[in-house]
Backbone as CSV, one residue per row, in Angstrom:
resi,resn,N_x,N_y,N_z,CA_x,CA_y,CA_z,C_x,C_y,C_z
1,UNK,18.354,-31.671,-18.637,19.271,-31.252,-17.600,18.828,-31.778,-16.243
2,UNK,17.334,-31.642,-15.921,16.914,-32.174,-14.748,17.484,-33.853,-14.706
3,UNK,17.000,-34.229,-15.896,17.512,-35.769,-15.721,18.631,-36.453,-15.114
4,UNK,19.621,-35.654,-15.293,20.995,-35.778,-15.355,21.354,-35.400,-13.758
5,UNK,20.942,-34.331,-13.375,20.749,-34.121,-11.692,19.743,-34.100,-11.058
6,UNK,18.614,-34.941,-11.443,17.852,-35.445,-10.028,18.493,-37.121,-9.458
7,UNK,19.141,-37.870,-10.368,19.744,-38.778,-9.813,20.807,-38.575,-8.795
8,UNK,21.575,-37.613,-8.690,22.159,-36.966,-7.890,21.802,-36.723,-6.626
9,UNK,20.462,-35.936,-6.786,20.275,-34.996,-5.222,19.016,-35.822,-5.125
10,UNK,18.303,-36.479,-5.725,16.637,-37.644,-5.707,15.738,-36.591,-6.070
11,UNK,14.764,-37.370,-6.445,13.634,-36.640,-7.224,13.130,-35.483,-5.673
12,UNK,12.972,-35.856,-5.013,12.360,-35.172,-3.724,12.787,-33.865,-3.338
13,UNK,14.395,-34.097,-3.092,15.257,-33.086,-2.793,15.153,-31.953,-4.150
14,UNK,15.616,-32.350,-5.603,15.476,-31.419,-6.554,14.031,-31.051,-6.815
15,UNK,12.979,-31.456,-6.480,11.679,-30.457,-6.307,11.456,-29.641,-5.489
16,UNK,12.220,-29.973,-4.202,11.556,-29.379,-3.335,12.902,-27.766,-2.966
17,UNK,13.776,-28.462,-3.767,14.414,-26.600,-3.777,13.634,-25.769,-5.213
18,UNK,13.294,-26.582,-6.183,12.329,-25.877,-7.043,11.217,-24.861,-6.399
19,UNK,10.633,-25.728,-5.198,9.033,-25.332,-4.801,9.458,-23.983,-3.783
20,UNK,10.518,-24.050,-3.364,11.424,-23.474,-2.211,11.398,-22.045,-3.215
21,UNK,12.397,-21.694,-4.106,12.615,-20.874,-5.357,11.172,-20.389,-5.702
22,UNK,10.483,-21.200,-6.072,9.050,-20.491,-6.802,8.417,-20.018,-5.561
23,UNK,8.284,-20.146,-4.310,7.877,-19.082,-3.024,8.435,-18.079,-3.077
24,UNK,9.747,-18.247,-2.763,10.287,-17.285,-2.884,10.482,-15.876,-4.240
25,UNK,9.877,-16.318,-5.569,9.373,-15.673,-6.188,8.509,-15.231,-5.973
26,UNK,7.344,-15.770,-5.509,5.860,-15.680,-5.665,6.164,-14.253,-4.754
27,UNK,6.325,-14.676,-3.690,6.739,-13.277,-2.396,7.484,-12.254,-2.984
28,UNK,8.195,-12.565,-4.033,8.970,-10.810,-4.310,8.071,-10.402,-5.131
29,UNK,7.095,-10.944,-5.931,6.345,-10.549,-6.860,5.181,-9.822,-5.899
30,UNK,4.228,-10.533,-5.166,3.816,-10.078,-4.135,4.236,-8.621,-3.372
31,UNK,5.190,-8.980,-2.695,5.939,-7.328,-2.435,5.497,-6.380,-3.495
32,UNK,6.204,-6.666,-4.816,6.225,-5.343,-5.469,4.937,-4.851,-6.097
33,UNK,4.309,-5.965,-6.113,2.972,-5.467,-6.265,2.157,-4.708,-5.195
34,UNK,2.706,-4.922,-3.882,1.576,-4.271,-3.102,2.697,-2.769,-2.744
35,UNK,4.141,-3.015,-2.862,4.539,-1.647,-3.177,3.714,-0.485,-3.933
36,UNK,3.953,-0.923,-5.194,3.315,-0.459,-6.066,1.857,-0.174,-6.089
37,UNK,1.124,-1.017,-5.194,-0.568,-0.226,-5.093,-0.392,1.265,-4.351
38,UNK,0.512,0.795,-2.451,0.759,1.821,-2.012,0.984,2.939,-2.353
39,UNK,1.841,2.813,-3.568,2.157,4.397,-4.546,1.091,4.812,-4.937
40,UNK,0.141,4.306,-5.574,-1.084,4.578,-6.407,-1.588,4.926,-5.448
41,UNK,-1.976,4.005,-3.959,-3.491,4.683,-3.507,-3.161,5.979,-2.884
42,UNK,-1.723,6.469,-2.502,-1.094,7.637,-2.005,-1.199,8.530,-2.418
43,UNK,-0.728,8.133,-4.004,-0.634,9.804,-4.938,-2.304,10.424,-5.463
44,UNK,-3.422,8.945,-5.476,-4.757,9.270,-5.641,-5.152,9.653,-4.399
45,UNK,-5.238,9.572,-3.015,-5.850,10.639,-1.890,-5.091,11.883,-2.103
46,UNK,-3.738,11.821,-2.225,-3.416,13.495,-2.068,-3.947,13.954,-3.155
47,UNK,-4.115,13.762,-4.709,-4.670,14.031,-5.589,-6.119,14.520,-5.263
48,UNK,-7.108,13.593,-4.549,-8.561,13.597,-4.333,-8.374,14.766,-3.498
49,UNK,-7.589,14.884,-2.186,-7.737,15.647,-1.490,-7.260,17.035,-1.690
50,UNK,-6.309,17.092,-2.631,-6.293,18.266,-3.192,-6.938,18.991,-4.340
51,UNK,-7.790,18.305,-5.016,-8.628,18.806,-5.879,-9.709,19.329,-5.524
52,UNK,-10.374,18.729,-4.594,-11.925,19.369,-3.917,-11.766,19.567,-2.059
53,UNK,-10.332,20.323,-2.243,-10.359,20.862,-0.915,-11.300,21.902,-0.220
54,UNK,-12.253,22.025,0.533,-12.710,22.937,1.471,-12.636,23.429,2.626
55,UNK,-11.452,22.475,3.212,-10.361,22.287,4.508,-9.683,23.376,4.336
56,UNK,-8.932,23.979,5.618,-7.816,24.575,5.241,-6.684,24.064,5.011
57,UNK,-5.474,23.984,4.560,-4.106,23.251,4.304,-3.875,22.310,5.580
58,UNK,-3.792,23.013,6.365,-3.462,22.156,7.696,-4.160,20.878,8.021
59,UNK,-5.426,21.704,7.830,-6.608,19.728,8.098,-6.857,18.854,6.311
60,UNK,-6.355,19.424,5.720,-6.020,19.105,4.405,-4.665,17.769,4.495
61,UNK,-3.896,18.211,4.934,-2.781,17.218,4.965,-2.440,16.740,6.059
62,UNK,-3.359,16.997,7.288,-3.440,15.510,8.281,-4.591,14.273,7.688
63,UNK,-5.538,14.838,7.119,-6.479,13.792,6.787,-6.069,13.331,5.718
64,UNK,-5.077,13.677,4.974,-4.282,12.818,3.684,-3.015,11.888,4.517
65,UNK,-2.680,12.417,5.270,-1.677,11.850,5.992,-2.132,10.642,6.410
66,UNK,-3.368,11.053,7.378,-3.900,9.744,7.976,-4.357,8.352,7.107
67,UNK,-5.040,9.085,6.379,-5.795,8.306,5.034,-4.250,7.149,4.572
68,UNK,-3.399,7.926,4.156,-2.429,7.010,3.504,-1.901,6.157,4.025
69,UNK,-2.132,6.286,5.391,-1.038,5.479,6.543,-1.758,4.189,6.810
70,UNK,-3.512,4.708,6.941,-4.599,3.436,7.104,-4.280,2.578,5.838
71,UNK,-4.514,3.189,4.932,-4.673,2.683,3.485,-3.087,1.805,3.060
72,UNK,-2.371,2.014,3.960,-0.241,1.585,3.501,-0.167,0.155,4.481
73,UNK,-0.997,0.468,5.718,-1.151,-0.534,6.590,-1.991,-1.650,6.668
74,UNK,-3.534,-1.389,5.467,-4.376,-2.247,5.359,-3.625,-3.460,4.155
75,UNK,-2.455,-2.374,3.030,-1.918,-3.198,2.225,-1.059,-4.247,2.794
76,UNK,0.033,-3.554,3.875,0.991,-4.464,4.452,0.500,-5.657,5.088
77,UNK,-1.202,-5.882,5.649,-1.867,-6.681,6.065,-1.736,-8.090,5.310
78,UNK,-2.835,-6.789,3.907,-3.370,-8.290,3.479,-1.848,-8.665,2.683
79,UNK,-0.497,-8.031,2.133,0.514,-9.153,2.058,0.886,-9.694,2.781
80,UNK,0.868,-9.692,4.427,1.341,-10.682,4.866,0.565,-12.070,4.705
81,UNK,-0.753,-11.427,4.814,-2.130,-12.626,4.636,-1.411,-13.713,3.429
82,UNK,-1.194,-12.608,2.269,-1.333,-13.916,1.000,0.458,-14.399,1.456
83,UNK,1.849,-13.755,1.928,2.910,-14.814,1.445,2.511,-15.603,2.842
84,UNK,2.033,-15.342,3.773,1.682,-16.790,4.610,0.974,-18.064,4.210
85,UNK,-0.319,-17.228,3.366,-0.836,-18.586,2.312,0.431,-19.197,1.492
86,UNK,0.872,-17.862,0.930,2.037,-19.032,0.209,3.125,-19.962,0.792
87,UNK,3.314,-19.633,1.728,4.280,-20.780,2.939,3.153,-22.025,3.259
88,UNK,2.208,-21.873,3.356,1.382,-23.015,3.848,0.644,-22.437,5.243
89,UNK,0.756,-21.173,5.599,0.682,-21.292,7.119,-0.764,-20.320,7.007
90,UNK,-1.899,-21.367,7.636,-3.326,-20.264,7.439,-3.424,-18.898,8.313
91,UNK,-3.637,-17.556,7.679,-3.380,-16.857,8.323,-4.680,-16.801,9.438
92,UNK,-5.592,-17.345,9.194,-6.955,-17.282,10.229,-6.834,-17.877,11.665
């Protein structure tokens, strides 16, 4: 099938909407993976923090609060870090 339409659009052009497509995968895959940690490391502090509480409720669920927000924001980091690697653009 490629054969038949890279003479069409040139070898260059039909790779490079290929390479275009597979970023753009790579990044939704990305996303949902670091979605998905966020859930985990969320439901494990309130978990931790509610199992061996010695706090009262109140300082109980600001320091889970806080915890999750550091921990939601260190994730959103490092994805931006890796889909910028995946564009080409060094995040350093």
């Amino acid at each position: 099938m490629s054969k038949l339409i890279a003479p069409l659009f040139g070898m260059e052009e039909f790779t490079g909407i290929f390479e275009v497509i597979y970023r753009i995968g790579l990044c939704i895959v990305i996303f949902i993976i670091g979605t998905l940690l966020i859930k985990i490391v969320q439901k494990a502090i309130k978990h931790t923090l509610r199992s061996g509480s010695r706090l009262n409720p109140g300082k109980n669920a600001t320091i889970s609060t806080v915890c999750s927000s550091v921990a939601k924001y260190v994730i959103y980091f490092l994805m931006l870090c890796y889909i910028l690697t995946v564009w080409g653009v060094s995040p350093a």
